[in-house]
C-alpha positions as CSV (number, residue, x, y, z in Angstrom):
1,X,-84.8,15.6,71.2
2,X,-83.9,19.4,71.2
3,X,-86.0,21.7,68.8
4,X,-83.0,24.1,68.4
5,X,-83.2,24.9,64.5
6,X,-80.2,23.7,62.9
7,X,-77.6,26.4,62.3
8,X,-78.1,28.0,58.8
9,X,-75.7,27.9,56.0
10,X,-77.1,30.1,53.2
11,X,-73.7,29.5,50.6
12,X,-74.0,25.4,50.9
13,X,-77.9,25.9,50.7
14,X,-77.3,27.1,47.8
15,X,-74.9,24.6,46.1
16,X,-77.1,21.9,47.9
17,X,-80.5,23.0,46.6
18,X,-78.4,23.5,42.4
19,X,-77.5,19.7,42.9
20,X,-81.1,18.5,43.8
21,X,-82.6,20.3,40.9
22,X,-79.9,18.4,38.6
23,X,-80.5,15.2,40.6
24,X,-84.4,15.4,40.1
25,X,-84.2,16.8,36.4
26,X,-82.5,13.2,36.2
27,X,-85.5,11.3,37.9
28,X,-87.9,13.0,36.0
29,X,-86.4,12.0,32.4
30,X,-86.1,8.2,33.8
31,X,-90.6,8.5,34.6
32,X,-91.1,9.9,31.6
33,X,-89.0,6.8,29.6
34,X,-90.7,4.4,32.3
35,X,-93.9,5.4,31.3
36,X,-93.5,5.5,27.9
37,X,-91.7,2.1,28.2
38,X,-95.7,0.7,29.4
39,X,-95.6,1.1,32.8
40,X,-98.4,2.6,35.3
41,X,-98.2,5.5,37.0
42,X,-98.5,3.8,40.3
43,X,-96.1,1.4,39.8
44,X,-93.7,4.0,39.1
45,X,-94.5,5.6,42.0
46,X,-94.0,2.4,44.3
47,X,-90.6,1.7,42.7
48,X,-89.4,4.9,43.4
49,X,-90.1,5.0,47.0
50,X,-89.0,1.3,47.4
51,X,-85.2,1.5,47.3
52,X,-85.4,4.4,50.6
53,X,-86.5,2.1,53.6
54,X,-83.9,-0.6,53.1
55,X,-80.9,1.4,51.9
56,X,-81.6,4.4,55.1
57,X,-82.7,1.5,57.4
58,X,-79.5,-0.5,56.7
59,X,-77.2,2.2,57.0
60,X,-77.6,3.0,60.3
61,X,-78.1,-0.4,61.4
62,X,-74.7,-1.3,60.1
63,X,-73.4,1.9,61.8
64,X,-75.0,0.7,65.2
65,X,-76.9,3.8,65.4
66,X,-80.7,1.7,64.8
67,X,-82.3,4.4,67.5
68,X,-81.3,7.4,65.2
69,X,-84.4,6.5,63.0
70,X,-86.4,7.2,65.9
71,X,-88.6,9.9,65.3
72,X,-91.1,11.8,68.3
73,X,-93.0,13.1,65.6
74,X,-94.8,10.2,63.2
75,X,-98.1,12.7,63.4
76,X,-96.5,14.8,61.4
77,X,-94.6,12.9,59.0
78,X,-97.9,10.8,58.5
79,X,-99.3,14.1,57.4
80,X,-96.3,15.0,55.3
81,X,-96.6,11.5,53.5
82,X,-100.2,12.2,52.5
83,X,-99.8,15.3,50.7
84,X,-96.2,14.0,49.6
85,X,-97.6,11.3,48.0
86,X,-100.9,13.3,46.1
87,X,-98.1,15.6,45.1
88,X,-95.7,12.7,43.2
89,X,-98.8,11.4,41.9
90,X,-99.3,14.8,40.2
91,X,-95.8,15.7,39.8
92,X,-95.0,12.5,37.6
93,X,-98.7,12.5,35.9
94,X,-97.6,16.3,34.8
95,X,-94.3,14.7,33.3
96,X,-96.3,11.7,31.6
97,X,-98.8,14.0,29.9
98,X,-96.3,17.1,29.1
99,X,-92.7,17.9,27.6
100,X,-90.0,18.2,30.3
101,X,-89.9,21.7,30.0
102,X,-93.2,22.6,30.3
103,X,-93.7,20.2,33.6
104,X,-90.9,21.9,35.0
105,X,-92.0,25.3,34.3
106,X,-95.3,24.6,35.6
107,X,-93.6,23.6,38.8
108,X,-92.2,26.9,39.7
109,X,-95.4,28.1,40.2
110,X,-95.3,26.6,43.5
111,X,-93.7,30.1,44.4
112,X,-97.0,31.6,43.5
113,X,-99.3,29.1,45.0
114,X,-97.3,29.8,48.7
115,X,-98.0,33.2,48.4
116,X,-101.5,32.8,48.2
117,X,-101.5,30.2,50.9
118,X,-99.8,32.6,53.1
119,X,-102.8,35.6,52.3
120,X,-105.4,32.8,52.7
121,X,-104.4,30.2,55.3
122,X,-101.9,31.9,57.7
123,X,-104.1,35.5,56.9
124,X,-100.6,37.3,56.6
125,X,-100.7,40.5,54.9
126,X,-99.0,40.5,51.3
127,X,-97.6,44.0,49.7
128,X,-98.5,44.9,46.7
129,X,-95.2,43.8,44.9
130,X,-95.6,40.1,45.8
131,X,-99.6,40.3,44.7
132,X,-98.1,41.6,41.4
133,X,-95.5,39.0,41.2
134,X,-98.8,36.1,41.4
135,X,-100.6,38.5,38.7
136,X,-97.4,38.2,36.4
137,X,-96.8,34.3,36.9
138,X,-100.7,33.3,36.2
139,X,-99.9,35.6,32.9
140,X,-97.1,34.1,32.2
141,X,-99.6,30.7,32.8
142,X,-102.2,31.6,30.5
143,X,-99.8,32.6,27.4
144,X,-98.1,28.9,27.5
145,X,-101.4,27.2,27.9
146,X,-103.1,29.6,25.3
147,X,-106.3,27.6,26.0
148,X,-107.7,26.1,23.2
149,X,-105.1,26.9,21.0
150,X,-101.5,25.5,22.8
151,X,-99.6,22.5,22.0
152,X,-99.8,22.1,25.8
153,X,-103.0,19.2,27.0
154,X,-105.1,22.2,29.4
155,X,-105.6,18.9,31.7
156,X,-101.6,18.3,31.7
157,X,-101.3,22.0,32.5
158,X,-103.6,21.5,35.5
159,X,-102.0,18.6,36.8
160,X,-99.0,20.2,36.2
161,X,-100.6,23.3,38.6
162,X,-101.8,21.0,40.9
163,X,-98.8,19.9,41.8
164,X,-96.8,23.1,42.3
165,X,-99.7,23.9,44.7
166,X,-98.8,20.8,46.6
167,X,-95.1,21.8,46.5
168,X,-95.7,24.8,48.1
169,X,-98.1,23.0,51.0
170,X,-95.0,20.2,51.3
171,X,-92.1,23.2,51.5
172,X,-93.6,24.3,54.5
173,X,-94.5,21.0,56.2
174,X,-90.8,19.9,55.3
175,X,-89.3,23.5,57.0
176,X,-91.3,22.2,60.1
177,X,-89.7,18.8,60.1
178,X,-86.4,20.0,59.7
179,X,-86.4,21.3,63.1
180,X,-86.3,18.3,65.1
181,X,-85.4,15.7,62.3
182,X,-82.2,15.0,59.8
183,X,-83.3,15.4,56.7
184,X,-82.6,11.6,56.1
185,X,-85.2,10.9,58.7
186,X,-87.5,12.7,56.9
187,X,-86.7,11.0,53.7
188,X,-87.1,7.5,55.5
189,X,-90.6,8.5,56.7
190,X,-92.3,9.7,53.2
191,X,-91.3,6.2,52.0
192,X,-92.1,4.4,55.1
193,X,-95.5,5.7,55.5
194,X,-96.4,5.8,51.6
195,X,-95.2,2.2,50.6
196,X,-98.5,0.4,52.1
197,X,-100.7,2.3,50.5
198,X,-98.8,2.2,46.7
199,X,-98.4,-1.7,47.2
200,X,-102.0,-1.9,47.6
201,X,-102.1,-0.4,43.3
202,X,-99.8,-3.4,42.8
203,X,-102.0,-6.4,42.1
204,X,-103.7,-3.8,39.5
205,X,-101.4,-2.5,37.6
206,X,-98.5,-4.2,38.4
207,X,-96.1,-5.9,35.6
208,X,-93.7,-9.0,36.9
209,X,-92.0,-9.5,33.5
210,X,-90.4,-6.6,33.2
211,X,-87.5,-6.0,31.0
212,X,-83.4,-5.4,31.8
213,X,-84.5,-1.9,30.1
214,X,-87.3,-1.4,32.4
215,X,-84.9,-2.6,35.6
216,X,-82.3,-0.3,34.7
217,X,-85.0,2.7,34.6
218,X,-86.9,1.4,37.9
219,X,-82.8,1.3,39.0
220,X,-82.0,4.4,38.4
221,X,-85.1,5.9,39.6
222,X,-85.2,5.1,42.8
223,X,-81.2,5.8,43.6
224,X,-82.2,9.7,42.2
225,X,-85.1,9.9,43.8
226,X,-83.4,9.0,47.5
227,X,-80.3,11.3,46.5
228,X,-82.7,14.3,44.7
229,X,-84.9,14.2,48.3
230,X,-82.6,14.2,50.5
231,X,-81.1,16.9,48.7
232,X,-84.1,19.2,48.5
233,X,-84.3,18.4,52.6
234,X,-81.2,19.4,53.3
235,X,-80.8,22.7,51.5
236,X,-84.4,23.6,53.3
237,X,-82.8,22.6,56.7
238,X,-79.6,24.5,55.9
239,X,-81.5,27.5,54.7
240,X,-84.5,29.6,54.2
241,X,-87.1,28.9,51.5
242,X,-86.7,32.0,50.6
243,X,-83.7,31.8,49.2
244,X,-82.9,28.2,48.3
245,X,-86.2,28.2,46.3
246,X,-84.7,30.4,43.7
247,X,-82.1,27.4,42.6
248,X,-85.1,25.6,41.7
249,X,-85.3,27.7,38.3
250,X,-81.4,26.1,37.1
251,X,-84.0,22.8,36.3
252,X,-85.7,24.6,33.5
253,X,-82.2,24.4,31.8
254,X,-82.0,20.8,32.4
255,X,-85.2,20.2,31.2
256,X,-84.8,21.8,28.0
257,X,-81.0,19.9,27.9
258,X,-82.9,16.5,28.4
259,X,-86.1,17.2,26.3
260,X,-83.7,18.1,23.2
261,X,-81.0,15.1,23.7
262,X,-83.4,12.2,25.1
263,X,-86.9,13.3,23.5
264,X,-85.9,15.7,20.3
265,X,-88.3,18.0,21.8
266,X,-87.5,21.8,22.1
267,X,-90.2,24.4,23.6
268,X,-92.0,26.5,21.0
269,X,-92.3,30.5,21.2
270,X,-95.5,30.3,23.8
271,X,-92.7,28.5,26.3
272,X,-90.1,31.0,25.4
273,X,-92.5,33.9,26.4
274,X,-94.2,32.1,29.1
275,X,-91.8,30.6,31.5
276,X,-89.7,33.8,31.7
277,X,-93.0,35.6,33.1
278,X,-93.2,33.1,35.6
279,X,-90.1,32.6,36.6
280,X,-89.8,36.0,37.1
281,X,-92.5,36.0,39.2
282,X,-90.3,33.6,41.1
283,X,-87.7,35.6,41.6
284,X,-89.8,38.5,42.9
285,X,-92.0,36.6,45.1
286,X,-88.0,35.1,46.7
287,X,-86.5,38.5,46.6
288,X,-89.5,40.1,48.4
289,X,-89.6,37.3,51.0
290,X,-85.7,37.7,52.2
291,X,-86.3,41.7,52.4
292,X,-89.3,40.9,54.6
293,X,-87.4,38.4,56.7
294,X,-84.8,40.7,57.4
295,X,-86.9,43.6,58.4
296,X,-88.6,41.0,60.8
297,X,-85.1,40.5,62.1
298,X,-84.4,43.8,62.5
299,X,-87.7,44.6,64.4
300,X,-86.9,42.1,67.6
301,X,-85.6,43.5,70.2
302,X,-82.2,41.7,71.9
303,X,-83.4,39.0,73.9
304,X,-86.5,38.7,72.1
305,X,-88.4,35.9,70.8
């Protein structure tokens, strides 16, 4: 299989990357009525990912194209699914214990959480602006969480940071993947590989009376969770992180849209001062990142690697 990166499209990256964060704003209103409906975490979890094997699997099979599943990297998608999975896990607890808008905020410090990983892990150097831009988000942290003195649960808020963390170790893993695999494929795998292990929550916390309410939740669920991903893939395979990560803010709107309509829940003035901080921070970190990459551009010589 050739390891040619796919042929970048920054304008549909774009549009691709606003409809995931619509898409997923969707998903994350139908787990926050599932679990307030009774259901477990886990369960939620399992139903989300069930609908993706059959529905990818069968496609291709009734295309005739069975071998286009065939991946020469399950190492990697194994190790994707792992911190995929711990990341869902957060990412829906976040939604369970917090307002939509907060969760969603919260998120978007995943842009934050990849600079540091770049300083500590890949020991690249970071300018001053992008250490200022981390400085400004975890500000913009601490006045929404006021601790001790926030409508916002402190352990919600560090689920809620645990997760952008993991967001921010899945972007790059995804980026990786998207070299040699459609984004489909790498859809396919995260359920394929993280199915056994939520199946095994099942006898524990599973329900088997569920109602047509419940049904059409679980439903809906698992149809925006397979569009919403493979979404979110394919803007990352079409474009940079860089830049595509900066449509990710459009789901605050949404959040706050579905927290007023479904949940009569609108942010209070710790939210109106907070998120901006951090999605500021955001923006900078993105802004910083596409000036870098196109001085790195610059800097190779014709021919060069």
């Amino acid at each position: 299989m050739s390891t040619d990166p796919p042929r970048q499209r920054p304008v549909l990256a774009l549009v691709v990357r606003l409809g995931a964060a619509f898409t997923l704003a969707i998903m994350l209103v139908l787990v926050k009525l599932a679990s307030q409906s009774g259901m477990h975490l886990a369960e939620i979890l399992f139903w989300r990912q069930l609908p993706t094997v059959p529905i990818v699997a069968g496609f291709f099979l009734l295309r005739g194209q069975p071998r286009r599943l065939v991946t020469h990297r399950p190492k990697v998608h194994a190790k994707r699914a792992i911190y995929g999975l711990l990341g869902m896990f957060l990412n829906f607890g976040a939604v369970t214990l917090l307002p939509l808008a907060e969760a969603t905020t919260f998120n978007f410090t995943s842009a934050i959480w990849a600079v540091i990983l770049s300083a500590m892990v890949l020991k690249e150097t970071v300018g001053r602006y992008r250490w200022a831009a981390v400085a400004l988000g975890f500000a913009g942290v601490v006045v929404m969480t006021q601790p001790g003195h926030s409508h916002v649960p402190l352990f919600g808020a560090a689920v809620a940071l645990g997760a952008a963390f993991m967001i921010a170790m899945i972007s790059i893993q995804i980026r990786d993947l998207s070299r040699t695999d459609e984004p489909i494929i790498i859809v396919f795998y995260f359920a394929l590989f993280t199915l056994p292990v939520l199946v095994l929550f099942l006898p524990f916390v599973g329900q088997w009376h569920h109602t047509s309410y419940q049904w059409s939740l679980l439903l809906g669920l698992g149809l925006s969770g397979i569009l919403g991903q493979f979404l979110l893939t394919s803007a990352l395979r079409l474009g940079a992180v860089s830049s595509v990560i900066v449509m990710d803010y459009s789901g605050l709107i949404w959040a706050t849209l579905f927290g007023w309509l479904v949940f009569a829940s609108l942010p209070p003035a710790s939210t109106w001062i907070g998120a901006p901080l951090i999605v500021a921070a955001g923006l900078i970190i993105a802004y910083r990142e596409h000036k870098l990459s196109i001085e790195r551009q610059d800097t190779v010589p014709p021919g060069g690697v």
